[in-house]
C-alpha positions as CSV (number, residue, x, y, z in Angstrom):
1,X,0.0,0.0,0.0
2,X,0.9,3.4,-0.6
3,X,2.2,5.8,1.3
4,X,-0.9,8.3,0.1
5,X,-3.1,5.7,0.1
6,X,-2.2,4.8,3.6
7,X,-2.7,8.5,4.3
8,X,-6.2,9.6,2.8
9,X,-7.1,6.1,4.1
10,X,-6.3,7.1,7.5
11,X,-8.4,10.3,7.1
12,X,-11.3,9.2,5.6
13,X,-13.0,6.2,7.2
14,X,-13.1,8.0,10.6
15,X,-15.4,11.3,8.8
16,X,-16.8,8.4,7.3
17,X,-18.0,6.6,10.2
18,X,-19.1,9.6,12.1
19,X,-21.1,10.8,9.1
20,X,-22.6,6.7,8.8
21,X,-23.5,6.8,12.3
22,X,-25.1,10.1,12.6
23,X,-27.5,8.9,9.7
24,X,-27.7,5.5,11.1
25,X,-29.3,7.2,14.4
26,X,-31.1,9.0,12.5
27,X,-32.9,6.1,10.2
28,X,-33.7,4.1,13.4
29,X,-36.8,3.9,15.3
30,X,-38.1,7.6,16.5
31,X,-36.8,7.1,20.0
32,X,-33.4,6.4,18.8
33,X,-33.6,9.4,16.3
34,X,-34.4,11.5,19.0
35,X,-32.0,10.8,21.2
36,X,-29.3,10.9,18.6
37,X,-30.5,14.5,17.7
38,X,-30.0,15.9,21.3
39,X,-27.7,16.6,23.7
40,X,-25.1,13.8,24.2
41,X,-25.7,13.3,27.5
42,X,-29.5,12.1,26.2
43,X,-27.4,9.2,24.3
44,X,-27.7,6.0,26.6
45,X,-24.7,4.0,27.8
46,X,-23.0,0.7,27.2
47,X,-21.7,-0.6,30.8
48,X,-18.4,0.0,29.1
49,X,-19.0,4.0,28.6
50,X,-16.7,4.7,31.1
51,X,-13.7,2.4,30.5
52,X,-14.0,4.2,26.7
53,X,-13.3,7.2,27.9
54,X,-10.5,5.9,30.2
55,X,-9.2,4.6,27.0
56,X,-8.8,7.4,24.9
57,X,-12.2,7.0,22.4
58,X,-13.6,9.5,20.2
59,X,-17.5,8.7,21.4
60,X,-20.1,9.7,18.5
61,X,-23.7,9.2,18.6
62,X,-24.7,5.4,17.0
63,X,-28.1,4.1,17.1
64,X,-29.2,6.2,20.2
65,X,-25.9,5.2,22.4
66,X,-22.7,6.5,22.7
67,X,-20.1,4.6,21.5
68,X,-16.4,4.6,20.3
69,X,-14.8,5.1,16.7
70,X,-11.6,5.5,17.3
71,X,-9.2,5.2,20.5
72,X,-6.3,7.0,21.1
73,X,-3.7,4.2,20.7
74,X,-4.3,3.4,17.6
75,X,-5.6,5.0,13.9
76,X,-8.1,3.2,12.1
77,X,-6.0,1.0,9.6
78,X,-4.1,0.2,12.9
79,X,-7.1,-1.1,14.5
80,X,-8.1,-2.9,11.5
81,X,-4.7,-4.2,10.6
82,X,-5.0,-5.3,14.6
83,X,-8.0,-7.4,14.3
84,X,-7.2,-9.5,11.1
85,X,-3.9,-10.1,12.4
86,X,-4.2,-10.3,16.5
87,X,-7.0,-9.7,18.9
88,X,-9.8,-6.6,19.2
89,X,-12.2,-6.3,21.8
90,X,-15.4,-4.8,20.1
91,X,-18.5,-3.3,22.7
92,X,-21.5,-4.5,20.9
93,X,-23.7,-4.0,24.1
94,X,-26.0,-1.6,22.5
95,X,-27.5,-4.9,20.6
96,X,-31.1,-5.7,21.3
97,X,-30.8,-9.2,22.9
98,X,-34.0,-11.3,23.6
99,X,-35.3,-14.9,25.0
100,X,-37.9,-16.3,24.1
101,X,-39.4,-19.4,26.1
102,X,-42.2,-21.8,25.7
103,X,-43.7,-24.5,23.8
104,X,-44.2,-22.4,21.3
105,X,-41.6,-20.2,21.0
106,X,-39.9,-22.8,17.8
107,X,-43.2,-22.0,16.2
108,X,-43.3,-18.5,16.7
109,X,-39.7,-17.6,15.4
110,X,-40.4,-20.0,12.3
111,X,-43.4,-17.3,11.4
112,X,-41.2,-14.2,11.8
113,X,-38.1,-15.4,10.3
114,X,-37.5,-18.1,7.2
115,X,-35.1,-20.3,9.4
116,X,-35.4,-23.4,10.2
117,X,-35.9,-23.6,13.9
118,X,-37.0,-27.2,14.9
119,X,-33.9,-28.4,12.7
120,X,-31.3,-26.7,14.9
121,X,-29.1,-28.1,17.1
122,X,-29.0,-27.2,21.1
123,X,-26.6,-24.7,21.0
124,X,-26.4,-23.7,17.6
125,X,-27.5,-20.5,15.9
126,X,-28.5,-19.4,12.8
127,X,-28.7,-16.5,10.8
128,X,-32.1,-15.1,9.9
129,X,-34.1,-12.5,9.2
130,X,-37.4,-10.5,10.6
131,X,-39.8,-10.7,8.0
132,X,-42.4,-7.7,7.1
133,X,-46.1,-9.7,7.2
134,X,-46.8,-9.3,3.3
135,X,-44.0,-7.1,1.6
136,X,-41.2,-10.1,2.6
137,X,-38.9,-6.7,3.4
138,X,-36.5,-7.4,5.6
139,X,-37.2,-5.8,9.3
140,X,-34.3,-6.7,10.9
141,X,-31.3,-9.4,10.5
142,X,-30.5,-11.5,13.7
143,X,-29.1,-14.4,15.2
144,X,-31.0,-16.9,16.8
145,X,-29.4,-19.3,19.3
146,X,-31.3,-22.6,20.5
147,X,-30.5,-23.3,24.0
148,X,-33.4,-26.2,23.7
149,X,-37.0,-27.1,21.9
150,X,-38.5,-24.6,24.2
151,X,-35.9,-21.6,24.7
152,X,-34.2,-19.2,22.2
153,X,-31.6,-16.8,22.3
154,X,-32.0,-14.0,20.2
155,X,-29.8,-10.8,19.2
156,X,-30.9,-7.7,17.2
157,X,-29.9,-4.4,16.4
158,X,-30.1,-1.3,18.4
159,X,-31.1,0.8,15.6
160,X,-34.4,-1.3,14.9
161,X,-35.2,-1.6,18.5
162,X,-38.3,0.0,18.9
163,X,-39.5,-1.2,15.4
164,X,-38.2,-4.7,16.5
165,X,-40.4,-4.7,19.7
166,X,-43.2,-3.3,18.3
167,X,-43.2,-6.1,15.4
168,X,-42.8,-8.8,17.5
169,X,-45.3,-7.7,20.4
170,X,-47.7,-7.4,17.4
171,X,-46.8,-11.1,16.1
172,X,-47.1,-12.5,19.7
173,X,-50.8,-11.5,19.9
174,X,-51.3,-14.9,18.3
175,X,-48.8,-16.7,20.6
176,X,-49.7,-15.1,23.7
177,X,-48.3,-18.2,25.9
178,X,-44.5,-17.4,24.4
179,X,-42.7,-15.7,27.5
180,X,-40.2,-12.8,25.6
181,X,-38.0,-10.7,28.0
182,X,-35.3,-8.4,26.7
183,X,-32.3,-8.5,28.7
184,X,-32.0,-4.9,28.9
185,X,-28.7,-3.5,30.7
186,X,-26.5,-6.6,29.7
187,X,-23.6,-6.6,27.7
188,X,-22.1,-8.2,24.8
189,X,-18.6,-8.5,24.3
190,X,-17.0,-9.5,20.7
191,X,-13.1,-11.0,20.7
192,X,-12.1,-11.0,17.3
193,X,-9.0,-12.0,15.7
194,X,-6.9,-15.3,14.6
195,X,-5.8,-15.1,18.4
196,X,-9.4,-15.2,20.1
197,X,-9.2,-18.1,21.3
198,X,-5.7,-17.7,22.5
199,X,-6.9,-14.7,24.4
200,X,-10.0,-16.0,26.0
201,X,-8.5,-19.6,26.7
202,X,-6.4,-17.6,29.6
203,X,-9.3,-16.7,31.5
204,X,-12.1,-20.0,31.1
205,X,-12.0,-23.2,32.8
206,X,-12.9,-25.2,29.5
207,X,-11.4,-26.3,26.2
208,X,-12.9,-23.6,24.0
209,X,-11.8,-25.6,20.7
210,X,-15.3,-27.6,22.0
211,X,-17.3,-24.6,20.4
212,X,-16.9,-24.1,16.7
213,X,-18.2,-21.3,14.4
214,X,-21.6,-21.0,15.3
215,X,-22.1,-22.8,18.3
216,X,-22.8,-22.0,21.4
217,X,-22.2,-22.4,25.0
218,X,-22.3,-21.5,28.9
219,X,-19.1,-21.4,29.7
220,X,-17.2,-21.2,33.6
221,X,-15.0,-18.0,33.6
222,X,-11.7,-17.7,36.1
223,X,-13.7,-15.4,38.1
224,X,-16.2,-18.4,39.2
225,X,-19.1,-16.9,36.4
226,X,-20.8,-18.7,33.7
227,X,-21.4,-16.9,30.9
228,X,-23.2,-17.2,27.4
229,X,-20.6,-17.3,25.0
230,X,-20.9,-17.6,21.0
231,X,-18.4,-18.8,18.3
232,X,-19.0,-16.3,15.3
233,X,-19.0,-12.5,14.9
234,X,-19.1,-9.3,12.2
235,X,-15.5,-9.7,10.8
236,X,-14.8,-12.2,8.9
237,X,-12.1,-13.6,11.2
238,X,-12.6,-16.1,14.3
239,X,-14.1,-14.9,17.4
240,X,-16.4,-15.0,20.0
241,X,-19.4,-12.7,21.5
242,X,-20.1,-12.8,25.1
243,X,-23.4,-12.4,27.1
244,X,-23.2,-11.1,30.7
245,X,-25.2,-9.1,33.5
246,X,-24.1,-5.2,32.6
247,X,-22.4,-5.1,36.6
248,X,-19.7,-7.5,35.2
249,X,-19.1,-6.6,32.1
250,X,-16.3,-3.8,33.0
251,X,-14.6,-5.2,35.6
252,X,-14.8,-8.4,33.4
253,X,-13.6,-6.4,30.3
254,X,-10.7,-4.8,32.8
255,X,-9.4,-8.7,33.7
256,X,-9.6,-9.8,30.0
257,X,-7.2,-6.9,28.7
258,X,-4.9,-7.6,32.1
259,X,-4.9,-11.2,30.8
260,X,-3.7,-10.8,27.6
261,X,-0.8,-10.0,27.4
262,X,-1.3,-6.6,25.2
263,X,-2.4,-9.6,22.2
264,X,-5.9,-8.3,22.8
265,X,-7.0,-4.0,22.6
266,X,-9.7,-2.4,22.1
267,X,-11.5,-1.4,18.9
268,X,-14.2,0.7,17.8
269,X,-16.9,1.5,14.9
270,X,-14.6,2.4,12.4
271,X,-12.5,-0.9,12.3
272,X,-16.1,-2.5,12.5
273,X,-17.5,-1.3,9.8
274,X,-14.6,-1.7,7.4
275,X,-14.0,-5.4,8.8
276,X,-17.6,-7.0,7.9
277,X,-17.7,-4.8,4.5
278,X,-14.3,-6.2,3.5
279,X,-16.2,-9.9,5.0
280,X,-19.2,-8.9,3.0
281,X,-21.4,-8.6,5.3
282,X,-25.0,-6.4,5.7
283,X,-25.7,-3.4,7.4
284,X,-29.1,-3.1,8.2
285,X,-30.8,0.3,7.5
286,X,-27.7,0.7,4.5
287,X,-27.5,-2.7,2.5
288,X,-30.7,-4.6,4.0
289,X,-34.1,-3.1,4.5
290,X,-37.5,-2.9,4.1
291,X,-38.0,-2.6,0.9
292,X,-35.5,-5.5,0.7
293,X,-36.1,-9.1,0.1
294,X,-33.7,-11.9,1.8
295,X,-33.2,-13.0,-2.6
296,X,-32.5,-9.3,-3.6
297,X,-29.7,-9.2,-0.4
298,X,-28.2,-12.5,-1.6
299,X,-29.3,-13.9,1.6
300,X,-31.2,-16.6,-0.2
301,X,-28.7,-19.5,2.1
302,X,-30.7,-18.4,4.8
303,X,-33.3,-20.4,4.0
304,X,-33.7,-24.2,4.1
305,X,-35.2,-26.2,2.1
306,X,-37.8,-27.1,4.6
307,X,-38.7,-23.7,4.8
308,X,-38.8,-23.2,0.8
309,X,-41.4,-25.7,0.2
310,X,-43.5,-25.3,3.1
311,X,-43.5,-21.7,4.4
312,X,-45.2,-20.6,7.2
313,X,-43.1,-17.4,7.3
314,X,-44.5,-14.0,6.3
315,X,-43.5,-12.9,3.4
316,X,-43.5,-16.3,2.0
317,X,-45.3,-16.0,-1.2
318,X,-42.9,-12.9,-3.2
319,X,-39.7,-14.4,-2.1
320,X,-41.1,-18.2,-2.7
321,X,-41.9,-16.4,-6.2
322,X,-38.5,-14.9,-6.6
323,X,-36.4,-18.0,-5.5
324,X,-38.9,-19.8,-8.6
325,X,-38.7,-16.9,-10.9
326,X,-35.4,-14.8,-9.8
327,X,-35.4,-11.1,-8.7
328,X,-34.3,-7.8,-11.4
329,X,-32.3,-6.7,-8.8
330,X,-29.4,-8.3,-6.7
331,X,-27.0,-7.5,-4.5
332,X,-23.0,-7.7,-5.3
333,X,-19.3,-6.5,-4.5
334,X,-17.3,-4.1,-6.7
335,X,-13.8,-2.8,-6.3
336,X,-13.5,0.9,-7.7
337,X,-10.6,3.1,-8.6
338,X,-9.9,6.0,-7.7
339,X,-11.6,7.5,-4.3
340,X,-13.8,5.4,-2.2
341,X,-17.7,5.2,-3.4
342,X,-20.0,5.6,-0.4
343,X,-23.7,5.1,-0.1
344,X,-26.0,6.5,-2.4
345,X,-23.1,6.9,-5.4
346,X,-25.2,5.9,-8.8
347,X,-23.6,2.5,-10.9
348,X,-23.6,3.0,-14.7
349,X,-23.1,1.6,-18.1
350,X,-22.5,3.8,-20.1
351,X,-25.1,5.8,-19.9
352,X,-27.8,4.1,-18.3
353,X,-28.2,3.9,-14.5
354,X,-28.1,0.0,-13.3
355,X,-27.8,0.6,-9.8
356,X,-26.2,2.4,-6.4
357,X,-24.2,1.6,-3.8
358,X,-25.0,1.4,-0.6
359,X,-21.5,0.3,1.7
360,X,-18.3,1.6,0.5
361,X,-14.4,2.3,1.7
362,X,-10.8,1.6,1.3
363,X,-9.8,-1.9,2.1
364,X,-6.7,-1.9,4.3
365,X,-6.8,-5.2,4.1
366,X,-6.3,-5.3,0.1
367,X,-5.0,-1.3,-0.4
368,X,-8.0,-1.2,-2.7
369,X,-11.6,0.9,-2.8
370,X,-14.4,-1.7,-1.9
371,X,-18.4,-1.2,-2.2
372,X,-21.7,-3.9,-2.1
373,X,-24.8,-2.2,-4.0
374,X,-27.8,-3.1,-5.8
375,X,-26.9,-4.1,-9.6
376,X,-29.8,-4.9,-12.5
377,X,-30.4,-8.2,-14.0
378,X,-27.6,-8.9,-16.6
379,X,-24.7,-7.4,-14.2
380,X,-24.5,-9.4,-11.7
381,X,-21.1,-12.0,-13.0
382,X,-17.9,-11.1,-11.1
383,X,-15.8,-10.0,-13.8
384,X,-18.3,-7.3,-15.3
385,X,-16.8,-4.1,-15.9
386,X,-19.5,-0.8,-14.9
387,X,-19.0,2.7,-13.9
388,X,-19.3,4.3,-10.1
389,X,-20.2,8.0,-10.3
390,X,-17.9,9.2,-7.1
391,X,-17.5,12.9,-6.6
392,X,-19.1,13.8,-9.7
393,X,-17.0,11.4,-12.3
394,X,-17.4,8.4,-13.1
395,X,-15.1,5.9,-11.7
396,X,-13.4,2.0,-13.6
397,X,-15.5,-0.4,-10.8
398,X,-15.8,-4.2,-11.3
399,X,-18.1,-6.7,-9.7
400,X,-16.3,-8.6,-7.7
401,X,-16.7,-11.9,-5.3
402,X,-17.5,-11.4,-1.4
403,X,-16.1,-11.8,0.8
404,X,-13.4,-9.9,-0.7
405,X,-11.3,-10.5,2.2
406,X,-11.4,-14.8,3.1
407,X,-13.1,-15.6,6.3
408,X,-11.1,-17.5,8.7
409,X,-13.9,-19.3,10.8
410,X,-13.2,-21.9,13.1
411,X,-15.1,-24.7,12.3
């Protein structure tokens, strides 16, 4: 890479994140959006608020929390370079998470998401989808962890929360003898890196090579604690996410980073968001949405066969249609020269509009300008040569595979 690169790298993801999460607080659910929009002190906290600060981080609004970009140790390709090479310890407590109990609870995820619940392992997760009742948008994406036949674990995003809550208390009208409680207060904590394990093995009583990419356990922590733990993450690389009362989670946090012998440090948005774009992965509200089927997001491995032929799910009959009949939209990777595209830039050929992007940045991973967007039928082969309209010209961009950056998943 560069030496410029490397520069206006440095520089922009950070005005680029802080401008992402402003308008991600302000496309989530009115609560949220208000919050954002007023005084920081408004902006709710993570258990972990004030060890950020103690650290060093830039806090911006996200979501209606305040939560770290940047810290002072390191820049932003630092961080990044950090977490695909080491160890980064992501806050992610602003996530929604949820359990759902009962002897219908299998049921009454199957009709709000496309997964296929009663096939699911004790212990195992999937990733799903909230489904509108008759558009087959996309309401949220989320992970959905079986603990047993009768009780789920479930995590969503904080920037859909009230919309989230107000969908499912709607859906559970006809499954009024499912118990939901939202663990409000908790946190979740995400190791990432090809030395996760290596980190979080100092500090458990258990062989952690037991849980493999998405699985999940309870698992007995040095400090006599069980807690919830999950094999998977947002970037790309091996990892794990850990559930735990909000009162422990900073003094927890505090003995994790003693533990580790300086392999494990803290990261923030910006490395976040530019680790699961270079992984290809959504962002709700940017690359998934409403508007959006599962097919159109390319999400279509979501759902089972099981689920294809019988249904159940709302939604069921457009995106059975689409999986029968395809979509006339889809969406794909592209690597573009010159500066970065970012959300809304317009794709061409030629002349003709055949789509916009909607995640975009330099790769410090590959030294490279990566996006995901929304291409017409006919442009969807990796390989196809179109035209990103970036800063008013138009810009060489070619579809490209994702993830652009290989996953390194413990399985």
């Amino acid at each position: 890479m560069s030496i410029l690169f490397r520069s206006a790298l440095t520089r922009a993801v950070p005005r680029h994140i802080n401008a992402f999460a402003r308008s991600s607080s302000s496309s989530s659910s009115s609560s949220s959006s208000s919050s954002s929009s007023s005084s920081s002190s408004a902006l709710k906290r993570t258990p972990l608020y004030n060890l950020h600060l103690a650290h060093g981080a830039t806090m911006v609004p996200f979501a209606g929390y305040s939560m770290p970009v940047l810290y002072a140790s390191q820049t932003h390709v630092e961080s990044h370079k950090w977490v695909r090479k080491e160890a980064g310890l992501f806050d992610v407590s602003h996530m929604v998470q949820h359990r759902f109990r009962g002897k219908r609870a299998a049921a009454f995820l199957e009709r709000i998401t496309p997964a296929g619940i009663h096939e699911l392992q004790p212990f195992h997760s999937t990733l799903s989808t909230l489904l509108l009742p008759e558009t087959g948008g996309i309401v949220d994406d989320t992970i959905i962890t079986k603990h047993s036949a009768e009780d789920f674990y479930v995590v969503t995003n904080a920037g859909c929360r009230d919309s989230d809550l107000q969908y499912i208390a709607q859906q559970m009208q006809d499954f009024n003898d499912v118990e939901h409680e939202v663990l409000d207060g908790w946190g979740i904590l995400a190791v990432q890196g090809p030395r996760a394990a290596e980190v979080l093995q100092k500090v458990v009583k258990e062989d952690l090579g037991k849980i493999k990419f998405g699985m999940a356990a309870y698992i007995g922590f040095s400090n006599g604690d069980k807690y919830h733990v999950a094999r998977g993450g947002y970037t790309g690389e091996d990892g794990f996410e850990i559930s735990l009362p909000g009162d422990k989670t900073a003094s927890f946090t505090q003995h994790l980073l003693g533990e580790s012998d300086s392999i494990l440090k803290l990261a923030g948005l910006a490395a976040r968001d530019s680790l699961r774009l270079e992984a290809g992965m959504c962002l709700y509200g940017h690359d998934i949405d409403e508007q959006t089927t599962p097919i159109e997001a390319s999400l279509a491995w979501t759902i089972p066969s099981r689920r294809r032929s019988d249904g159940g799910f709302h939604g069921y009959e457009r995106i059975a249609a689409q999986l029968r009949d395809g979509v006339t939209r889809r969406r794909v990777g592209l690597t573009i020269s010159g500066p970065p595209a970012r959300e809304g830039c317009a794709v061409y050929d030629g002349e003709k509009v055949i789509g916009k992007i909607t995640s975009g940045s330099p790769s410090p991973s590959l030294g490279t300008n990566v996006a995901m967007g929304y291409l017409e039928k006919g442009y969807w082969k990796a390989g196809t040569e179109v035209q990103v309209e970036v800063r008013g010209r138009k810009r060489e961009g070619v579809v490209a595979r994702m993830p652009f950056v290989k996953t390194q998943y413990f399985r």
